[in-house]
C-alpha positions, -999 to 999 in steps of 0.1 A, spaced: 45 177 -141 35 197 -112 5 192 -90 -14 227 -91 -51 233 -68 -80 241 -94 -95 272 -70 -132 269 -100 -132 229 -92 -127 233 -52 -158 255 -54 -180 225 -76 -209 212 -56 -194 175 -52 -229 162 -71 -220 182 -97 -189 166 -107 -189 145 -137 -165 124 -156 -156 134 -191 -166 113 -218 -134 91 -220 -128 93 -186 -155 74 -181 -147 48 -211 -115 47 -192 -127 40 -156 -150 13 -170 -122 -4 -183 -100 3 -154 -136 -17 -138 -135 -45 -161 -95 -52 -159 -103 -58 -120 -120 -88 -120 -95 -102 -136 -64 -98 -111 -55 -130 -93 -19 -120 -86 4 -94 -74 21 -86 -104 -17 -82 -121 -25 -61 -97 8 -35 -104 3 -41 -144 -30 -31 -138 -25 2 -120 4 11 -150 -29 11 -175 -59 26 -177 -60 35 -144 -23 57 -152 -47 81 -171 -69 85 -141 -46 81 -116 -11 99 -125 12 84 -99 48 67 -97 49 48 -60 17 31 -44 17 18 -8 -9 0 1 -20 -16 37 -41 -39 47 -60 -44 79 -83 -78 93 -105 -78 124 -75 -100 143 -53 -75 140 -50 -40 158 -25 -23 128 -19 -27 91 2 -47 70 20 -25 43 30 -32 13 50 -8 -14 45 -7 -54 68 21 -75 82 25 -111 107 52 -93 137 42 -87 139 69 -59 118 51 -34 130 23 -17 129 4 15 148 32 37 117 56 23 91 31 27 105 26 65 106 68 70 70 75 55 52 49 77 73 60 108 42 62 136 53 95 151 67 111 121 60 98 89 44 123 62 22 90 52 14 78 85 2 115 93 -18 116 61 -37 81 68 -46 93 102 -55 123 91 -79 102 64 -93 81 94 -107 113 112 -122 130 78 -130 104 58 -122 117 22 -93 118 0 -60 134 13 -36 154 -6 -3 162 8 9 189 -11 27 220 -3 29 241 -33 -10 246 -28 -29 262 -2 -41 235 29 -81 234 25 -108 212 41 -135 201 19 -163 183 24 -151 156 -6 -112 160 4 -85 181 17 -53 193 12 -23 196 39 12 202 42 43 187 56 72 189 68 95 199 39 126 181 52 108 153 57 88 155 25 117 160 2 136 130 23 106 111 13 110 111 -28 72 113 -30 70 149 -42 30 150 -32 7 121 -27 -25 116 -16 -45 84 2 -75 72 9 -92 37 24 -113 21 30 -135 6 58 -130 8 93 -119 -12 128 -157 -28 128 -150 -40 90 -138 -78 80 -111 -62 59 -101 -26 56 -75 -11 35 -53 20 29 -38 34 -4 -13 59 -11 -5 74 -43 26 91 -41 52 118 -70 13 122 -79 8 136 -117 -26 142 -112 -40 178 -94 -50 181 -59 -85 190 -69 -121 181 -61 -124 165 -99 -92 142 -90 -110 129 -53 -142 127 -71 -121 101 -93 -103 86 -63 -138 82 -46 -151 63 -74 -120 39 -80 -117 29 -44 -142 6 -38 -126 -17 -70 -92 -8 -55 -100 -25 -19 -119 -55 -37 -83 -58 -59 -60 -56 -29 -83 -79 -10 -81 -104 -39 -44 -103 -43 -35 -103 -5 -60 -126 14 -43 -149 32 -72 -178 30 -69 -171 -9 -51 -204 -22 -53 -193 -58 -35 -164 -51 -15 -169 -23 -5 -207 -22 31 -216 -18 34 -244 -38 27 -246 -73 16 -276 -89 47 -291 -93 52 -291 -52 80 -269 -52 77 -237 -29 81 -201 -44 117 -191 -37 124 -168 -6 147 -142 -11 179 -139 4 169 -116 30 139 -137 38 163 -166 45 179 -146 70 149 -138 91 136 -169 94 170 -182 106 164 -155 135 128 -165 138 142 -199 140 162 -188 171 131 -170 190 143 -136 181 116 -107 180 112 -80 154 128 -58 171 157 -79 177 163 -91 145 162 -58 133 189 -45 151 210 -77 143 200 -69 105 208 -33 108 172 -25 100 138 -12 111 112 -32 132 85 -20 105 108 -38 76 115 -72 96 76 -70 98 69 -67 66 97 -95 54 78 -121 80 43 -111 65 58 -123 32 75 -154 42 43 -163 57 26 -161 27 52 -175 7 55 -205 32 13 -207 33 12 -205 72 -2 -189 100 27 -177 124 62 -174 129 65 -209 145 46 -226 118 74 -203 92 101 -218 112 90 -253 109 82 -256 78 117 -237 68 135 -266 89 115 -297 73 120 -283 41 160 -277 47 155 -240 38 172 -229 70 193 -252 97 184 -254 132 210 -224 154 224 -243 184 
């Protein structure tokens, strides 16, 4: 389905907008569902619901950002099997990545983003719309997408969203809807991603045994084991910085520690990995 611009809806008053009947019987449910996510996998069932019929989408990156920390974590979601790791490294490339330019775009206006270019680029005061590169776009398997977040540098917790091969228009009804569903959204992510959340988060299941790390996972935190950086392990890996970064936030979480030290130790004591001479 392609996205089209509504030109009658980009002229509605944003007070004006209102939900149809069953899109709001919809969106209460979408509410309801929310409070009871505890775990990741909730979290993706959840957005392949009710919220599908808001929300028409195919890949979701999310991001996640605490005081301690000057940049967000990100994470990716998809039922595509056109977006993977190497498009989840291009997108959030910090010079060049359609995403990355989209979320800094968000942090200057505010509102919900479209990137879209079979529609005209337009600056509302609810949302916009803006192009990209079309090389880059295409490369990217996200057709059009749009984010949004929420909070800021001064919040606890802020978040990011992206909801990309978007079904539904780039219109004013569609950020109206957006508007409405983030403030659940960043409670949900917050749930299912808190570090400090044992019920969520904890390592160990009741039985003692800790949640298996992939086979990738393995190998970074042999490397980690051996003081090598990011970067460093990367390059051994054949990979980008930005996906190393994202395989240590997991192994931290799936180890239930604080830093990379802590990840190595535990790894060694529990005979996960052996110590590299």
């Amino acid at each position: 389905m392609t996205t089209i611009l509504s030109t009658p809806q980009d002229q509605i008053d944003p007070w004006e907008l209102t939900l149809s009947e069953e899109q709001r019987l919809v969106f209460m449910e979408v509410i309801e569902e929310s409070l009871r996510l505890h775990h990741r996998s909730h979290f993706f069932n959840w957005l392949q619901r009710g919220f599908q019929y808001l929300l028409a989408h195919e890949v979701v990156i999310v991001g996640v950002r605490g005081v301690e920390r000057a940049s967000y974590d990100y994470e990716y979601l998809t039922s595509s099997r056109y977006f993977a790791d190497a498009q989840f490294d291009a997108v959030l490339h910090e010079e060049h990545g359609v995403v990355s330019q989209a979320f800094q775009k968000w942090t200057r206006l505010g509102v919900p983003v479209f990137c879209n270019n079979q529609v005209p680029e337009l600056d509302k005061t609810n949302f916009s719309v803006t192009h990209a590169d079309e090389g880059l776009l295409q490369a990217s398997e996200l057709k059009s997408f749009v984010v949004h977040g929420f909070g800021d540098e001064h919040s606890r917790i802020a978040t990011l969203v992206m909801f990309g091969r978007l079904n539904s228009p780039a219109n004013a009804l569609t950020a109206h809807l957006l508007e409405l569903l983030m403030p659940h959204l960043h409670c949900a992510i917050v749930k299912v991603t808190a570090n400090k959340c044992p019920s969520v988060l904890a390592t160990t299941a009741r039985n003692g045994r800790v949640k298996p790390l992939s086979k990738r996972e393995l190998e970074v935190l042999e490397w980690l084991q051996a003081g090598k950086t990011n970067w460093e392990i990367g390059n051994i890996m054949q990979v980008s910085p930005l996906t190393i970064k994202n395989h240590v936030q997991n192994i931290l979480r799936k180890l239930d520690v604080e830093n990379r030290s802590q990840a190595a130790s535990k790894a060694l004591k529990l005979g996960l990995i052996t110590r590299k001479q």
